[in-house]
N, C-alpha and C positions, 0 to 999 in steps of 0.2 A: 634041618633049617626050618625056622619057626615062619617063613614070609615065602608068599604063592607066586612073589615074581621079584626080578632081580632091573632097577635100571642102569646101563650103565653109560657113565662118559665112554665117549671114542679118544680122542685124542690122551694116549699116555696111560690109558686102562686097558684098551683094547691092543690097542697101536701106537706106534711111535710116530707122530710126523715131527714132533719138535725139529730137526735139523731141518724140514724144507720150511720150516714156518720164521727159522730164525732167518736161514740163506735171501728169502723172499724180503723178510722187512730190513735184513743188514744190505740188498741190495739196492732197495728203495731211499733208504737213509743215507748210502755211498753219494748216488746220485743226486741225491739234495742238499749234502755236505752235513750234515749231522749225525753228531756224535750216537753210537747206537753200541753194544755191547750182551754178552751172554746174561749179564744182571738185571741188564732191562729188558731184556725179554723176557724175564721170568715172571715178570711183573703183566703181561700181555696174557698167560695160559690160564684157560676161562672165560676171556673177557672178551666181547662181540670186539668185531674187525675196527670198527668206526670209533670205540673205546680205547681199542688198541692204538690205532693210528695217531687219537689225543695224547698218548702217553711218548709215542715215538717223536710226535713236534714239540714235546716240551725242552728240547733243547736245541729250538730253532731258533734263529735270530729274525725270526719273521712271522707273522698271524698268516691264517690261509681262509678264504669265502670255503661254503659250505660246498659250491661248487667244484674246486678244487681237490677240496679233502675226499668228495665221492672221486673225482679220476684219481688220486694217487689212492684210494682203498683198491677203485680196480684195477690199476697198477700193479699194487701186492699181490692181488688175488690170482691174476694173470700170470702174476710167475709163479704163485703157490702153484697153481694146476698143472703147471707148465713140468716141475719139479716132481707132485706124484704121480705122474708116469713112471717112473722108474720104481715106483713101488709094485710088489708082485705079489702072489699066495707065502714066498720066501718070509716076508714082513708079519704073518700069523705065525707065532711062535705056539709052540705044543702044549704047552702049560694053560694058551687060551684057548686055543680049539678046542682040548681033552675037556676045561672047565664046563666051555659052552654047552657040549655036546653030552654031559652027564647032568648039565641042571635040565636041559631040556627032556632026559631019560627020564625023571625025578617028578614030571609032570609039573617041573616051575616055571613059569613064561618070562620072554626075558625082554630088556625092551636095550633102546640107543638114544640117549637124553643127553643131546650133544649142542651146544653156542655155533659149532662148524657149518656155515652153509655148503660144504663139500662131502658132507658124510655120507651120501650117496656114491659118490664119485670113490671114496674112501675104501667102503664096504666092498664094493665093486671089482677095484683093485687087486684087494687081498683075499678074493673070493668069500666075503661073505652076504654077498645081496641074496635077501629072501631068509636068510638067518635067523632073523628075529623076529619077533609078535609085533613088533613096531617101531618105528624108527622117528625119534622127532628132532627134528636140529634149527638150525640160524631160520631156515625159509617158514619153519612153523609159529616162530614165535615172537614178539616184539619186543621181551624184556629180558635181556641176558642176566647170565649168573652176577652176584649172590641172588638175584629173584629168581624164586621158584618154578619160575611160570614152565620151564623144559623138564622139570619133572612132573611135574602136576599133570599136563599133557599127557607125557608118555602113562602114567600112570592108570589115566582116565583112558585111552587109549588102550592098554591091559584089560582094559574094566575092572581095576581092583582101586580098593582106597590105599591114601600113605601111610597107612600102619601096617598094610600089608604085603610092602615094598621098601627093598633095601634097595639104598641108590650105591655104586663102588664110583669112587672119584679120586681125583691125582693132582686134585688144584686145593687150595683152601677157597676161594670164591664158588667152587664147585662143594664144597662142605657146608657153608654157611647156607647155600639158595638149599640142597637139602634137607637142614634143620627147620629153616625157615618155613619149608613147605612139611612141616610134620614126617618124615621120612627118617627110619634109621639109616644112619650114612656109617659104610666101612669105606677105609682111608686106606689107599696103598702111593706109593711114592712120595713125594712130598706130603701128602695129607697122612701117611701114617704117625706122621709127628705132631698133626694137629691134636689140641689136645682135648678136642669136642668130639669127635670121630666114634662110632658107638663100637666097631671093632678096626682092629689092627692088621694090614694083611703085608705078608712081605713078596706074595707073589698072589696069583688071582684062583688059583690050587684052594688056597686056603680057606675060600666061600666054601669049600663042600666039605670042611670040617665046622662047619658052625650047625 
């Protein structure tokens, strides 16, 4: 590997929360009577909570004050938390540990460049707090993805520049803030079909063949 650190998304790189992310906003949207579905959530991964939230009332029959929109974010977010409890070390699969723990052998520093203000909570969970060289998420930064600004962080954070950090991401909003920010981006799950993505992974194994 030609790059001295790796940053990557959590949600969907690392770990799966999509099912508590969707359960949390399908139970939000039940109770305010709009229409919500697996399509439109797909449209939320990457994108900060308050972004997401404008996307879930576009099929409200009603405007909401700013005030309103902050209690139904912490609404969502309350039952997010609420839901990774039940997340355990079970939820790191082998394929990311073995990844993690051979770039770190390899003397590459790795970072967490995540939109989630729970990726502490996250880490924590699935034992990995103290993992990584750095971790920057929702509470470090102001401008969520496609802006660069949670890699740029983490990066600077490594102490290395974007040309010397691959970012691995699973959103295309998380592909474009990437680019954007001068970073090679490898694409795994949905982003492996993007077709900007500087490499292709079908599982996260495959960083330590590049």
């Amino acid at each position: 590997m030609n790059y001295q650190g790796v940053i990557f998304d959590l949600d969907g790189v690392i770990c799966s929360t999509d099912q508590y992310h969707y359960q949390a906003w399908k139970a939000l949207a039940d109770r305010l009577g709009i229409y919500f579905d697996p399509v439109i959530n797909n449209r939320l991964r990457g994108v900060s909570r308050m972004e997401s939230l404008d996307i879930v009332l576009e099929k409200s029959s009603r405007s909401y004050t700013r005030a309103e929109k902050e209690a139904l974010a912490t609404e969502k977010n309350d039952t997010y938390r609420q839901l990774l409890q039940q997340m355990s070390p079970a939820d790191l699969s082998g394929d990311v540990a073995e990844t993690l723990e051979t770039l770190k052998s390899r003397g590459i520093r790795i970072a967490i460049g995540s939109s989630s203000k729970n990726a502490s909570v996250i880490l924590e969970r699935i034992g990995l707090s103290g993992a990584f060289d750095a971790v920057v998420d929702g509470n470090s930064i102001s401008r969520s993805k496609p802006d660069p600004e949670v890699f740029l962080k983490a990066a600077q954070a490594l102490g290395l520049p974007p040309e010397k950090c691959l970012v691995v991401e699973d959103a295309h909003a998380g592909v474009a803030a990437a680019l954007a920010g001068g970073f090679a981006c490898a694409g795994i799950g949905d982003a492996a079909g993007n077709p900007d993505v500087t490499y292709r992974l079908t599982a996260l194994s495959d960083l330590l063949k590049l």
